[in-house]
MDTraj code that builds the backbone (N, CA, C; nanometers):
import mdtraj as md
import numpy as np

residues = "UNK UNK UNK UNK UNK UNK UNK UNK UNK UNK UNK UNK UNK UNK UNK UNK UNK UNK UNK UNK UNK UNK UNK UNK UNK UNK UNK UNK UNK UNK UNK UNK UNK UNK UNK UNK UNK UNK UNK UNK UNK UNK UNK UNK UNK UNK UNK UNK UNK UNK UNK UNK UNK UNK UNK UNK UNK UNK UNK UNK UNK UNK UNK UNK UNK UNK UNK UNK UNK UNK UNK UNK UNK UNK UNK UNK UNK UNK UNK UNK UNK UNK UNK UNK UNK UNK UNK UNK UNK UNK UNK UNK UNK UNK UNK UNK UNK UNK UNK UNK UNK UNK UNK UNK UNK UNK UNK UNK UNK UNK UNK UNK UNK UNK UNK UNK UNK UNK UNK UNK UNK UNK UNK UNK UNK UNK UNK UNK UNK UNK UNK UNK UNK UNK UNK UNK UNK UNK UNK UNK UNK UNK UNK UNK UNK UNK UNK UNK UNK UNK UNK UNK UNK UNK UNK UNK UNK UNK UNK UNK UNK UNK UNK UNK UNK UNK UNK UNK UNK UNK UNK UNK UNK UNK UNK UNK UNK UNK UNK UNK UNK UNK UNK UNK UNK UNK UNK UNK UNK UNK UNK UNK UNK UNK UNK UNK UNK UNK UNK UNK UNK UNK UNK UNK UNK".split()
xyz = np.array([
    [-2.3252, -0.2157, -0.7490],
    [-2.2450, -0.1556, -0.8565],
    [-2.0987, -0.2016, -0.8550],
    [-2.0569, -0.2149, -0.7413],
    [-1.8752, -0.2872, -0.7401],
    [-1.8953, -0.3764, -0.7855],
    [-1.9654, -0.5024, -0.7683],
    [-1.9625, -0.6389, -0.8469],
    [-2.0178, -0.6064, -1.0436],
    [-2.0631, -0.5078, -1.0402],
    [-2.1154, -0.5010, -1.2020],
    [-1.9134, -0.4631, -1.2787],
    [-1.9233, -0.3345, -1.1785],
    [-1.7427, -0.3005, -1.2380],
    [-1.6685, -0.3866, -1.2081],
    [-1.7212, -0.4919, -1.1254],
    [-1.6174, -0.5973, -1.1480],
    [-1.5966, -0.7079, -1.2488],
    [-1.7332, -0.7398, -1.2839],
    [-1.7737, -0.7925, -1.3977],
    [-1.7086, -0.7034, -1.5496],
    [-1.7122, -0.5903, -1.5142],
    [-1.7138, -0.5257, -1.6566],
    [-1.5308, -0.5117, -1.6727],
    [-1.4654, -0.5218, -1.5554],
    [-1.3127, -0.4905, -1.5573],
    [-1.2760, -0.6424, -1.5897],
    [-1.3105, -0.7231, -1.5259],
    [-1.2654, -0.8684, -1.5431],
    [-1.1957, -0.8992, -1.4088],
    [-1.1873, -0.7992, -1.3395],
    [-1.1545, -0.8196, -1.1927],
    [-1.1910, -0.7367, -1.0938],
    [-1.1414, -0.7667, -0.9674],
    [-1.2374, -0.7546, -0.8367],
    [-1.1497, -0.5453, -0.8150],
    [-1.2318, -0.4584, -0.7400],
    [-1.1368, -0.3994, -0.6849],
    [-1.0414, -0.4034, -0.5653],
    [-0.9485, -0.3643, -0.5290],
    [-0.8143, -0.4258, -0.4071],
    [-0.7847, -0.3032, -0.3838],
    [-0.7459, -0.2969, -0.2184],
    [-0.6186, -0.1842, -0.2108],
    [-0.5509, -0.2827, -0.1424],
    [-0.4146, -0.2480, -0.1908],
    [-0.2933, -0.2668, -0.1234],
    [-0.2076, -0.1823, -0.0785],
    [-0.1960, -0.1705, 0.0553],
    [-0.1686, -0.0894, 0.1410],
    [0.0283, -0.1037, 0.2054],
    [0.1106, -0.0385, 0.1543],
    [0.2818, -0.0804, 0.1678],
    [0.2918, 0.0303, 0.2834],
    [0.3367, -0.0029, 0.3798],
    [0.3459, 0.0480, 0.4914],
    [0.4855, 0.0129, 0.5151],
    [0.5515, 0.1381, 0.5440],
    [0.7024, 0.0783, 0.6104],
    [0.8059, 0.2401, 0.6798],
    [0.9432, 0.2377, 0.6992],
    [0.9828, 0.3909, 0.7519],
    [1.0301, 0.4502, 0.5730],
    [1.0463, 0.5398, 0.5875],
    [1.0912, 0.6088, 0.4913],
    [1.2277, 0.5609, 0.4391],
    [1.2320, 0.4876, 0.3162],
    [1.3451, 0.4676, 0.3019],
    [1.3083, 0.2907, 0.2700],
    [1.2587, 0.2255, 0.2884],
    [1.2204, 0.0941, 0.3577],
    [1.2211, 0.0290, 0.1736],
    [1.1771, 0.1234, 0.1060],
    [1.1538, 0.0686, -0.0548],
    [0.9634, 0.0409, -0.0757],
    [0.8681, 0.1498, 0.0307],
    [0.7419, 0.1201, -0.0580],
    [0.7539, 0.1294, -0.1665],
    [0.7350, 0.2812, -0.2252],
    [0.7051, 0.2704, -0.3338],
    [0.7727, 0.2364, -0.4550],
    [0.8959, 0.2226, -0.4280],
    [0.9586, 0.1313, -0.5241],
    [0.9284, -0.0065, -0.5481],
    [0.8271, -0.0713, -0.4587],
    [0.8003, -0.2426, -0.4516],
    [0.6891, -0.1941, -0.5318],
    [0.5723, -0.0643, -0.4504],
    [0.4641, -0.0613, -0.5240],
    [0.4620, -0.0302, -0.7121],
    [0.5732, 0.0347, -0.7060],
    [0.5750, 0.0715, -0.8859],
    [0.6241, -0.0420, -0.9429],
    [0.6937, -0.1795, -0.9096],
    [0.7164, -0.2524, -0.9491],
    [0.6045, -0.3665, -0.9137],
    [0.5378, -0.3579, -0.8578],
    [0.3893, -0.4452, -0.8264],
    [0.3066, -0.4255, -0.9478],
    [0.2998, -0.2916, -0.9602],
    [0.1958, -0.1830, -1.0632],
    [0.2161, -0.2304, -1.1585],
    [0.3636, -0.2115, -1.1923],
    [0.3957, -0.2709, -1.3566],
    [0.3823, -0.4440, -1.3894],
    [0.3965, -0.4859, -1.3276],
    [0.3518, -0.6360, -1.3167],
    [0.2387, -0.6409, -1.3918],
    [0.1355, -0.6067, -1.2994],
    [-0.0043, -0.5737, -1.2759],
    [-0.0963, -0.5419, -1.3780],
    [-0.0046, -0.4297, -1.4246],
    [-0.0638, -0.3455, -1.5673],
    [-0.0245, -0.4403, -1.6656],
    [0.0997, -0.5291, -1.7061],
    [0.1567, -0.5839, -1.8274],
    [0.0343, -0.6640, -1.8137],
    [0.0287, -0.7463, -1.6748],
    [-0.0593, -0.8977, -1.7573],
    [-0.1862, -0.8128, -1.7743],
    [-0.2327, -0.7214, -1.7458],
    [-0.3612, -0.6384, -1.8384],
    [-0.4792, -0.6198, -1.7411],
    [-0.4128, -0.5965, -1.5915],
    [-0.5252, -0.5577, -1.4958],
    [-0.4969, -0.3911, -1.5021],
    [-0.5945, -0.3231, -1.4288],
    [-0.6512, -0.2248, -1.3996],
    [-0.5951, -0.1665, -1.2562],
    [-0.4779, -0.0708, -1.2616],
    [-0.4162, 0.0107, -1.1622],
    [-0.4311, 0.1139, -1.1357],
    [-0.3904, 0.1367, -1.0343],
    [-0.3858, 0.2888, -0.9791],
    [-0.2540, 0.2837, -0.8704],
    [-0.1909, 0.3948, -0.8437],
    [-0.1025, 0.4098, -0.7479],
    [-0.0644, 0.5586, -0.6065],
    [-0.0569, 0.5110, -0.5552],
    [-0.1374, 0.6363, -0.4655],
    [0.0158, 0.6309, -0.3935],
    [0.0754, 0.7328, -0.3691],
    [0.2367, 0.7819, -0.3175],
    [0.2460, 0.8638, -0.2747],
    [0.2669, 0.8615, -0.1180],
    [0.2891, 0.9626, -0.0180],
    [0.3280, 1.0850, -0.0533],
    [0.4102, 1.0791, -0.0966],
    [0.4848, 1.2381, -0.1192],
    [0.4429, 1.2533, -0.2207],
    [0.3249, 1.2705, -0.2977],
    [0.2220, 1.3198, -0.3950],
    [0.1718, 1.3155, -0.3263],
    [0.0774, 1.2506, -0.2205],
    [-0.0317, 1.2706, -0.1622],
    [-0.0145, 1.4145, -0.0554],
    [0.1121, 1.4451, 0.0138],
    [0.1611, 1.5098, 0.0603],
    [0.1629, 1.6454, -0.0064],
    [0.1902, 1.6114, -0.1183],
    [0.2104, 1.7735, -0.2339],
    [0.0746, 1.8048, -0.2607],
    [-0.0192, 1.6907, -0.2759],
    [-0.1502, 1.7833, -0.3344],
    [-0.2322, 1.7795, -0.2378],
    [-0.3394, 1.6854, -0.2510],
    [-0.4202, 1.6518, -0.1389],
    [-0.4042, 1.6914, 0.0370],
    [-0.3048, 1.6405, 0.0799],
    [-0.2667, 1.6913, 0.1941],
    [-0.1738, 1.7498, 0.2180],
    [-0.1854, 1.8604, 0.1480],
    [-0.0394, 1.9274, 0.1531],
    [-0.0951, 2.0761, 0.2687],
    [-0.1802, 2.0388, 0.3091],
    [-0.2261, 2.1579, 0.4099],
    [-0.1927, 2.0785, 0.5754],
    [-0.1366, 1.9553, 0.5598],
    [-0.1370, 1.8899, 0.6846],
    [0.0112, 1.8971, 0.7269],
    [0.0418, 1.8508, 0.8553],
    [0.1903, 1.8541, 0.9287],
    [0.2241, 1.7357, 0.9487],
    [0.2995, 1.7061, 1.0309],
    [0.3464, 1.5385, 1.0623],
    [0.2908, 1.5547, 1.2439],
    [0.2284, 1.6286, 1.3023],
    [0.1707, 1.6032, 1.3952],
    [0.0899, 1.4831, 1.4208],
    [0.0465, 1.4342, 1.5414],
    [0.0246, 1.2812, 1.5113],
    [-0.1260, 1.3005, 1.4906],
    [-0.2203, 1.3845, 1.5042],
    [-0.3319, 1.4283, 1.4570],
    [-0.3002, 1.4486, 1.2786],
    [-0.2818, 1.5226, 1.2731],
    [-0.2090, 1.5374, 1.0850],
    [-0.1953, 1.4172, 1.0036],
    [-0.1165, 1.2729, 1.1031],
    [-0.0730, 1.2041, 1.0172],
    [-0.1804, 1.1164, 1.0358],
    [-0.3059, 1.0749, 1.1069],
    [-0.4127, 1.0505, 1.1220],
    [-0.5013, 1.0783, 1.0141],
    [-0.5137, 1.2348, 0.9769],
    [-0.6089, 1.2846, 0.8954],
    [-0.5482, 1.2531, 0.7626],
    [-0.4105, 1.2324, 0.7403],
    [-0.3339, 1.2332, 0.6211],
    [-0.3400, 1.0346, 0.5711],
    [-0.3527, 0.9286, 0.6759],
    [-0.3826, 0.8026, 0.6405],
    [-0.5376, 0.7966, 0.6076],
    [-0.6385, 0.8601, 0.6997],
    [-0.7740, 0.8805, 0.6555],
    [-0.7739, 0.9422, 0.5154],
    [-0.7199, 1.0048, 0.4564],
    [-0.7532, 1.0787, 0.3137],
    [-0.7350, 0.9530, 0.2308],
    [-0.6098, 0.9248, 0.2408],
    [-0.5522, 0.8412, 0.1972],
    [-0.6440, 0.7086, 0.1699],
    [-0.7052, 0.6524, 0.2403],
    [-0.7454, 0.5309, 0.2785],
    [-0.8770, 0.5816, 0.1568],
    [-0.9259, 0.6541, 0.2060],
    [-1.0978, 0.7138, 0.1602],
    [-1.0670, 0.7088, -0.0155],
    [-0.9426, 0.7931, -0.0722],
    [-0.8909, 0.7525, -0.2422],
    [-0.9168, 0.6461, -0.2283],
    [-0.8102, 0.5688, -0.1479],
    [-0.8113, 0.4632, -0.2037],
    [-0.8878, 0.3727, -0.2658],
    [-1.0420, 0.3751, -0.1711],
    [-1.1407, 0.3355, -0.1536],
    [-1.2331, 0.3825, -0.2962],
    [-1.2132, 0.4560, -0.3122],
    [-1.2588, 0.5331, -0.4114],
    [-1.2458, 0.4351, -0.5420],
    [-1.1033, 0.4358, -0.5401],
    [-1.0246, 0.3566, -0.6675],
    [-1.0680, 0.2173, -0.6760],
    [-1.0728, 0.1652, -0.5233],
    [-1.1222, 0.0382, -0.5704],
    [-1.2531, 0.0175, -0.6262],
    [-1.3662, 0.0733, -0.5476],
    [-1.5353, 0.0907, -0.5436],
    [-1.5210, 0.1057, -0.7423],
    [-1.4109, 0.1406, -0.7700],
    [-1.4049, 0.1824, -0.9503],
    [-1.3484, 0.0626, -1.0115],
    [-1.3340, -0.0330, -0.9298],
    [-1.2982, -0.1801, -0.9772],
    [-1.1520, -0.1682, -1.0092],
    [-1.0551, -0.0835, -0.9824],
    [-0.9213, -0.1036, -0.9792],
    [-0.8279, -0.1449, -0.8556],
    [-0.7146, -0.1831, -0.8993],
    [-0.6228, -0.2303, -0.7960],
    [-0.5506, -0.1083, -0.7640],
    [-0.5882, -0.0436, -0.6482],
    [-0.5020, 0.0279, -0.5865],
    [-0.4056, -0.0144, -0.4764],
    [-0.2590, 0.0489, -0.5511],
    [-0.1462, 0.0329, -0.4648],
    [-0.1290, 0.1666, -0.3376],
    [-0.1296, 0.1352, -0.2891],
    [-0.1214, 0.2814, -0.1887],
    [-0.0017, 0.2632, -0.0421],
    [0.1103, 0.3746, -0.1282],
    [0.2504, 0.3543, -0.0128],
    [0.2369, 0.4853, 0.0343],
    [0.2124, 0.4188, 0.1850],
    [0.2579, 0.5583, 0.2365],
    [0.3118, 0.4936, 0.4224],
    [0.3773, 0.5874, 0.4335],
    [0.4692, 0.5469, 0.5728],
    [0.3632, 0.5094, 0.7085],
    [0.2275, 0.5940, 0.7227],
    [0.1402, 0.5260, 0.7577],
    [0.1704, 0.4548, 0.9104],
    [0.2571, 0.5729, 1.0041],
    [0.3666, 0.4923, 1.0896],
    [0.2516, 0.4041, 1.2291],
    [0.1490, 0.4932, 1.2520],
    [0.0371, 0.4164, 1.3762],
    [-0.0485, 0.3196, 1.3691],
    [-0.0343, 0.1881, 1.4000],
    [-0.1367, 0.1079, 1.3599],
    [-0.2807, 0.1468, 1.4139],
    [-0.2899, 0.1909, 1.4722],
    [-0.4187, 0.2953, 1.4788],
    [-0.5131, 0.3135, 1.3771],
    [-0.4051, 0.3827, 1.3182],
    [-0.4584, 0.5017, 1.1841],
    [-0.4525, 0.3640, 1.0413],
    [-0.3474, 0.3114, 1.1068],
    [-0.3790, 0.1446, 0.9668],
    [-0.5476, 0.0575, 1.0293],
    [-0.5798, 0.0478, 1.1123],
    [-0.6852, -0.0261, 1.1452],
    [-0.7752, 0.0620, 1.1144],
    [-0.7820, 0.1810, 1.1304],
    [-0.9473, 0.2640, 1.0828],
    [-0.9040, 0.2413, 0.9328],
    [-0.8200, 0.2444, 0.8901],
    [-0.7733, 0.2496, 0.7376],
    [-0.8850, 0.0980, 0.6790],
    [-0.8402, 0.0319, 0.7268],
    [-0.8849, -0.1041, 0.6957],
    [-1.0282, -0.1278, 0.6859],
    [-1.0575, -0.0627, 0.8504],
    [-1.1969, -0.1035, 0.8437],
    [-1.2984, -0.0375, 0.7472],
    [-1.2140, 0.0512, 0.6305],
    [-1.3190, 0.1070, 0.5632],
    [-1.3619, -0.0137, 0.4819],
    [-1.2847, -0.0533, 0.4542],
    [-1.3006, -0.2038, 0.3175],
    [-1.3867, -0.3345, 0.3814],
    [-1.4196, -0.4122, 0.2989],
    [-1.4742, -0.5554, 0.3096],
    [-1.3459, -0.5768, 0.3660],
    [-1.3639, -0.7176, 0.4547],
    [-1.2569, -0.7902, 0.4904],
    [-1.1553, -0.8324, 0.3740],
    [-1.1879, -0.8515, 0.2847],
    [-1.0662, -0.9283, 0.1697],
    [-1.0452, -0.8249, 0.1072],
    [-1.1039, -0.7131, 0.1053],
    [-1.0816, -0.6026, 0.0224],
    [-0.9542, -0.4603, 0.0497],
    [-0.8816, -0.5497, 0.1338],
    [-0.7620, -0.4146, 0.2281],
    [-0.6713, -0.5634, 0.1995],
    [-0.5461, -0.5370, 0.1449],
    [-0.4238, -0.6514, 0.1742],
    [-0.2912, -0.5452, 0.2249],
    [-0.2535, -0.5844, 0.3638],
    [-0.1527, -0.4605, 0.4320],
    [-0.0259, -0.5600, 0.3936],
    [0.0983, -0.4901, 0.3369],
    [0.2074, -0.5142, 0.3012],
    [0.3225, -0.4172, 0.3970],
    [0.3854, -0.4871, 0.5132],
    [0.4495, -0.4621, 0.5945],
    [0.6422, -0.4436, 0.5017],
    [0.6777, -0.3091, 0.4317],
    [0.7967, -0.3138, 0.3993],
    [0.8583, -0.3100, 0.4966],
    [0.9503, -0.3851, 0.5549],
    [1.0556, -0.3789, 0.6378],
    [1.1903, -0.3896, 0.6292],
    [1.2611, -0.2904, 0.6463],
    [1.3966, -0.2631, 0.6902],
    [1.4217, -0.2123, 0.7658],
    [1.5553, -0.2805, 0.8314],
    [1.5765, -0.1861, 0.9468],
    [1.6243, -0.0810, 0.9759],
    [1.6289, 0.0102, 1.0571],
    [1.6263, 0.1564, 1.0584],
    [1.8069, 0.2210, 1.0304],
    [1.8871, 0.1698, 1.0422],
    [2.0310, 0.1428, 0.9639],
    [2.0532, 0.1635, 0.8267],
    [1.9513, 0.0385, 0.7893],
    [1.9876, 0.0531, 0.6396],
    [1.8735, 0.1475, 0.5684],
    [1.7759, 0.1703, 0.6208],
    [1.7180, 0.2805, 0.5476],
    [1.7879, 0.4030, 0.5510],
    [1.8556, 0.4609, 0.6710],
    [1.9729, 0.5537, 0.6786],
    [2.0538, 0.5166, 0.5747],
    [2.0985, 0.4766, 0.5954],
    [2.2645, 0.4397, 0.4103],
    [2.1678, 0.4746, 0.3072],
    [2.0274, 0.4376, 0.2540],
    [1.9904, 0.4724, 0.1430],
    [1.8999, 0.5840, 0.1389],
    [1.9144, 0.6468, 0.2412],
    [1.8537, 0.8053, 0.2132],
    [1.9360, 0.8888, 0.1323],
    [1.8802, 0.8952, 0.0023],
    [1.9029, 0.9833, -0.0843],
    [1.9101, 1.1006, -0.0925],
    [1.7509, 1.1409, 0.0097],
    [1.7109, 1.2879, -0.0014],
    [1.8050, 1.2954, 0.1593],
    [1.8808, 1.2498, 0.2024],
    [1.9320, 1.3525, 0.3535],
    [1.8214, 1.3736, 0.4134],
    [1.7026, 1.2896, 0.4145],
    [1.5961, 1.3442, 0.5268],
    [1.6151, 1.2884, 0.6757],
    [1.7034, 1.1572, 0.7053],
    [1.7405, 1.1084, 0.8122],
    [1.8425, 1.1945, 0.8468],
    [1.9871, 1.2685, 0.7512],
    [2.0806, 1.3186, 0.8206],
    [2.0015, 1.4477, 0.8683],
    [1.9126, 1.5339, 0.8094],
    [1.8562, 1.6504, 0.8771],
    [1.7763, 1.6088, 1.0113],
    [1.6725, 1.5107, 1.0215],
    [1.6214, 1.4601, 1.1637],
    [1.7525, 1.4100, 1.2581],
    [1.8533, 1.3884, 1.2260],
    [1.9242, 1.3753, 1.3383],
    [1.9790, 1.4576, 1.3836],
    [2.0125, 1.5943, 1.2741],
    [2.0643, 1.7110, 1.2892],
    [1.9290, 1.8218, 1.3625],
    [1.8209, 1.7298, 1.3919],
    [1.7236, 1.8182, 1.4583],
    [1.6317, 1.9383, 1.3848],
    [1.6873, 1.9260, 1.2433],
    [1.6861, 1.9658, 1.1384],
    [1.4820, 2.0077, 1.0844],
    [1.4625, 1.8499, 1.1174],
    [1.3262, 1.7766, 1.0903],
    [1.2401, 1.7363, 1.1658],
    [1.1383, 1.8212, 1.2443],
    [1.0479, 1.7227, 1.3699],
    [0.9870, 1.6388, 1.3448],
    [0.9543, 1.5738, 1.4380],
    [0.8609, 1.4624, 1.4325],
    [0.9011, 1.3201, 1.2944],
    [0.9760, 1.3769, 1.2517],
    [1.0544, 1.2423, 1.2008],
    [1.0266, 1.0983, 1.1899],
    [0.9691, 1.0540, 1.1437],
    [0.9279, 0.8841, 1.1750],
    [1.0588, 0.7851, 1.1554],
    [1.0782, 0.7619, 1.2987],
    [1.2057, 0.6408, 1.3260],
    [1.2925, 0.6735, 1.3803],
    [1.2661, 0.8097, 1.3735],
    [1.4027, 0.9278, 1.4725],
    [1.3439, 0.9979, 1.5846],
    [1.2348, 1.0625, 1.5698],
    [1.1520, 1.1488, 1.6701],
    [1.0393, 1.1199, 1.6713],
    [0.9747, 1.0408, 1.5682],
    [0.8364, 1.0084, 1.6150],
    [0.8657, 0.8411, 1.5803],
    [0.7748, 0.7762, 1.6583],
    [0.7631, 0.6105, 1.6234],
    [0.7098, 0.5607, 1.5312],
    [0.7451, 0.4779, 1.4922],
    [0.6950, 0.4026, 1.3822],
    [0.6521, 0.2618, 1.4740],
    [0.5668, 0.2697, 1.4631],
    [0.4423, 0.1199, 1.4734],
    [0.4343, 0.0175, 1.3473],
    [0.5666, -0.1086, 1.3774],
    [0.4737, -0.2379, 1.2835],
    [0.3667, -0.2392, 1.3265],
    [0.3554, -0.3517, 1.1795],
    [0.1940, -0.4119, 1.1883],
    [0.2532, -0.5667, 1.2687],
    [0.1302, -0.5631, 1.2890],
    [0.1809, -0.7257, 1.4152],
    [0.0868, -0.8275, 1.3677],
    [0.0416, -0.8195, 1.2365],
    [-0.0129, -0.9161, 1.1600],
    [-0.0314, -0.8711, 0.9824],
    [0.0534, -0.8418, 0.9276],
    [0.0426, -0.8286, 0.8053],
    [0.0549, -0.9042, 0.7051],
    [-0.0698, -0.8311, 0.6152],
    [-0.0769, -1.0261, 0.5102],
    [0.0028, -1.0495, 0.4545],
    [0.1449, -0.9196, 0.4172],
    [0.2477, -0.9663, 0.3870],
    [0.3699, -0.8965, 0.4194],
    [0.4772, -0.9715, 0.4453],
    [0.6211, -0.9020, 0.4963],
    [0.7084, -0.9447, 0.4304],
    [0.7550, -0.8100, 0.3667],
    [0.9166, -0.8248, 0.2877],
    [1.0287, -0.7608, 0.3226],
    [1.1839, -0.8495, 0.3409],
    [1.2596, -0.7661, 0.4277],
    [1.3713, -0.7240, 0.2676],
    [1.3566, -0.5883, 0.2670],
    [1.3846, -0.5504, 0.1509],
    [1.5275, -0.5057, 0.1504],
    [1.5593, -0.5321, 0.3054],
    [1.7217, -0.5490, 0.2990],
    [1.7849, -0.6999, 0.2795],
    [1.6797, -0.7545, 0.2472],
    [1.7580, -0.9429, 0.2469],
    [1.6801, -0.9787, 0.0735],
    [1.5905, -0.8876, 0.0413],
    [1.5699, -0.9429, -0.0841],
    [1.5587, -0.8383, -0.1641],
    [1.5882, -0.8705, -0.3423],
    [1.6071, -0.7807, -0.3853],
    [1.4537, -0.7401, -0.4291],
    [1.4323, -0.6417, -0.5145],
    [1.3206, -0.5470, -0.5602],
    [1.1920, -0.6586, -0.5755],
    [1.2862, -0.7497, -0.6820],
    [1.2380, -0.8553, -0.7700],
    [1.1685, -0.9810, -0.6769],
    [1.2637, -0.9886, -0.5894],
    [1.1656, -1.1164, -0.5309],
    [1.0732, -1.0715, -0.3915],
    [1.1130, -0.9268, -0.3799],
    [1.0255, -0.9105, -0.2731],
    [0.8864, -0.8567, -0.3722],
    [0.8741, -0.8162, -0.4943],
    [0.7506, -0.8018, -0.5366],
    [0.7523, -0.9292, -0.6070],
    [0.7683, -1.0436, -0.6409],
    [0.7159, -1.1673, -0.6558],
    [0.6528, -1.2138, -0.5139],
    [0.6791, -1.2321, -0.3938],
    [0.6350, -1.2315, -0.2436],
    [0.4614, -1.1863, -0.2993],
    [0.4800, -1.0146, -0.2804],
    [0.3748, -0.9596, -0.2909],
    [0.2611, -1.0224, -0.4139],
    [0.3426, -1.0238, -0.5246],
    [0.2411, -1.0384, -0.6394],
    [0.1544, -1.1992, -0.6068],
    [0.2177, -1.2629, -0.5489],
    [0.1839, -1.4102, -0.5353],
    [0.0355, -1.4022, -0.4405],
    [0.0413, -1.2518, -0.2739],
    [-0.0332, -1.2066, -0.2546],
    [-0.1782, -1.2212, -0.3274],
    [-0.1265, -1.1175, -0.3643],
    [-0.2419, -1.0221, -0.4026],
    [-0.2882, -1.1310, -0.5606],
    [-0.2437, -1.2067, -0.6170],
    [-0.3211, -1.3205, -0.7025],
    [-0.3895, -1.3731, -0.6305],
    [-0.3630, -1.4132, -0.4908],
    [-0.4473, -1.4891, -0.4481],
    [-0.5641, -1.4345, -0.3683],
    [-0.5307, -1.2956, -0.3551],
    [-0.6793, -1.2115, -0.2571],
    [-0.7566, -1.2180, -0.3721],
    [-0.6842, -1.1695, -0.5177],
    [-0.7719, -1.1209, -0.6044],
    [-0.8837, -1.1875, -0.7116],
    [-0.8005, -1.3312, -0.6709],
    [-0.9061, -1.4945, -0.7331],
    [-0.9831, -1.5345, -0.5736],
    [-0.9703, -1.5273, -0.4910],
    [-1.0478, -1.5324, -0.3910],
    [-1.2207, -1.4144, -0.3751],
    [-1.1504, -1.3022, -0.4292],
    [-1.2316, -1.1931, -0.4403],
    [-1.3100, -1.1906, -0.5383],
    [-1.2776, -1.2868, -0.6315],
    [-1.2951, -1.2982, -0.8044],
    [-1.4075, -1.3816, -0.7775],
    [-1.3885, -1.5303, -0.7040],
    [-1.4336, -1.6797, -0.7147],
    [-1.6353, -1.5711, -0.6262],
    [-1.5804, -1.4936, -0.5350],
    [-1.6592, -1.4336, -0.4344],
    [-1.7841, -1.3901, -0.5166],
    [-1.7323, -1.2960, -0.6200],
    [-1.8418, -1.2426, -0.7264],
    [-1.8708, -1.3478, -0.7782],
    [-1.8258, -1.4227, -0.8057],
    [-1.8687, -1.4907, -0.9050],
    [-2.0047, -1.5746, -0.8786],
    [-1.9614, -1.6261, -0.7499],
    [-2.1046, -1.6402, -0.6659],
    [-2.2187, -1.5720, -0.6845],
    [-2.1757, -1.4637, -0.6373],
    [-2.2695, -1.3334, -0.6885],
    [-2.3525, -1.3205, -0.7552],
    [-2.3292, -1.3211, -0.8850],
    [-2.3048, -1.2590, -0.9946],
    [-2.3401, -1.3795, -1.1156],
    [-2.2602, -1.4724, -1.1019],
    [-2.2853, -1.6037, -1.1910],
    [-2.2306, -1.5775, -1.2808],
    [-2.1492, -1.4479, -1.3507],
    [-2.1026, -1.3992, -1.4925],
    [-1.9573, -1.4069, -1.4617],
    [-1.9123, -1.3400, -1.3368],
    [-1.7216, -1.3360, -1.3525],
    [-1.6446, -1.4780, -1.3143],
    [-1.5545, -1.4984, -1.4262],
    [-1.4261, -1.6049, -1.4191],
    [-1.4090, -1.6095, -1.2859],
    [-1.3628, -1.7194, -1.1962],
    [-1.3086, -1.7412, -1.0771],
    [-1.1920, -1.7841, -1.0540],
    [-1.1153, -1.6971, -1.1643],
    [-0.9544, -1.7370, -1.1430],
    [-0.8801, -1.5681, -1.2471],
    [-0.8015, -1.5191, -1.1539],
    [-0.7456, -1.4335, -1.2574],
    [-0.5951, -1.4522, -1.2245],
    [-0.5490, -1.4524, -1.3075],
    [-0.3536, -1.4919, -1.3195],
    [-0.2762, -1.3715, -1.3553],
    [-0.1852, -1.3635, -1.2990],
    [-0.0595, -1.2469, -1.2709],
    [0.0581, -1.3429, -1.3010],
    [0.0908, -1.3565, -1.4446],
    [0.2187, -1.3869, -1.4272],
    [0.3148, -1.3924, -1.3654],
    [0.4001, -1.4782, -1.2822],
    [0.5643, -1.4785, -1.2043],
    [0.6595, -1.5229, -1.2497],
])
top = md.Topology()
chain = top.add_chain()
for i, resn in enumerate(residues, 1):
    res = top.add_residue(resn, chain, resSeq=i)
    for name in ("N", "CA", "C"):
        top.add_atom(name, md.element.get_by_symbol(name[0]), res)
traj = md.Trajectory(xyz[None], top)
């Protein structure tokens, strides 16, 4: 059935997974990925921590069990969204590579693309808006990711943008260049398959 909705969407389903500390610019890369995405006339979805936080897991803590069960939810939508032949973007801080590797292994191999946002923990401080770094330093906030709890890179991600050296724009050109190419790889895959889907789909840059 994924290869029929893939056939019937005109493309493959994807998650893309923006992992970075709070502050780092996921989901600002991801809503600007999205819109890309959507103009040239693919099929999105966007999945954002602090929504996921308000509804879905809003019964969970930042305990490191919590934030386990809170990347598992996470991952399982996601999964969801794709199995529905869409490109899901999914930012969430996601700090244990642990909890990113069970994440992964739910998908086909080409079917998870992990996007490592990186900045360093400085300048995500200067652009905290919400004061959630000045309250974790003020002790304010437990378990904190980057202050009181760790944040775990990824130590192989299919893609890394340092979103303090580039702006919005070329760190989601980086990405979009990505994910064209998982998604004609994933495309060419069915097509095998299938014998019916195009083996090339284009994302304008």
């Amino acid at each position: 059935m994924p290869a029929e909705r893939a056939m019937r969407h005109g493309q493959p389903g994807l998650v893309v997974w923006f992992t970075g500390l709070s502050g780092a610019g996921k989901t600002t890369l991801a809503m600007a990925v999205e819109r890309r995405l959507f103009d040239a006339g693919h099929r999105t979805f966007l999945i954002d921590g602090d929504l996921l936080r308000a509804g879905l897991c809003s019964d969970l803590g930042f305990s490191a069990v919590h934030r386990q069960e809170n990347v598992r939810r996470a991952a399982v939508v996601s999964g969801l969204m794709a199995d529905a032949g869409l490109i899901c973007l999914t930012a969430l801080i996601s700090p244990f590579r642990a909890d990113r590797l069970r994440a992964r292994r739910l998908f086909p191999t080409e079917g998870f693309l992990e996007v490592f946002v990186n900045a360093p923990l400085a300048v995500c401080e200067k652009r905290d808006v919400k004061g959630l770094y000045r309250r974790a330093r003020a002790n304010e906030i437990p378990e904190f990711t980057g202050i009181s709890s760790a944040y775990e890179p990824p130590e192989s991600p299919e893609v890394e943008v340092r979103t303090d050296l580039l702006t919005v724009e070329a760190s989601a050109a980086v990405i979009l260049d990505a994910v064209q190419k998982r998604l004609n790889s994933l495309s060419m895959a069915t097509n095998l398959k299938t014998g019916k889907m195009s083996g090339q789909l284009k994302v304008e840059s």
